[in-house]
C-alpha angles and dihedrals in degrees: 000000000000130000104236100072089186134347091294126033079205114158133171089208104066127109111283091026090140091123121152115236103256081060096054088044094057091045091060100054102053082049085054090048097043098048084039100062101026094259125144098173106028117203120254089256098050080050091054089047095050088058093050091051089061089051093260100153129169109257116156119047122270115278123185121278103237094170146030093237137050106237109254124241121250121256100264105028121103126272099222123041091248099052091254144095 
């Protein structure tokens, strides 16, 4: 039997799964687009559609990448700036 068991081996439940939930949300739906059309490895631009799709749209101006992850929030501290979500 083969590895892959769909287009994505994505679970909530691996070790570092501490996603928030804007996180899990935008996993699922590359694994919906890629199960969807058929596309195990989507293109950076199907990627940045997929985001838009969910209603991601650029709002502050660009700042360096300095490194290759964003810092995570503290347990207890809101998800959003504004305290909602």
């Amino acid at each position: 039997m083969s590895h892959w068991m769909s287009y994505t081996s994505y679970s909530p439940y691996f070790d570092g799964g501490d996603m928030a939930d804007d996180e899990v949300e935008f996993l699922r739906a590359i694994a919906e687009f890629q199960k969807r059309f058929g596309r195990r490895y989507p293109t950076w631009l199907e990627v940045l559609h997929v985001a838009r799709c969910l209603g991601y749209r650029k709002v502050a101006a660009p700042v360096p990448i300095e490194r290759p992850l964003p810092p995570r929030r503290e347990k207890g501290t809101p998800k959003t700036p504004t305290g909602t979500d």
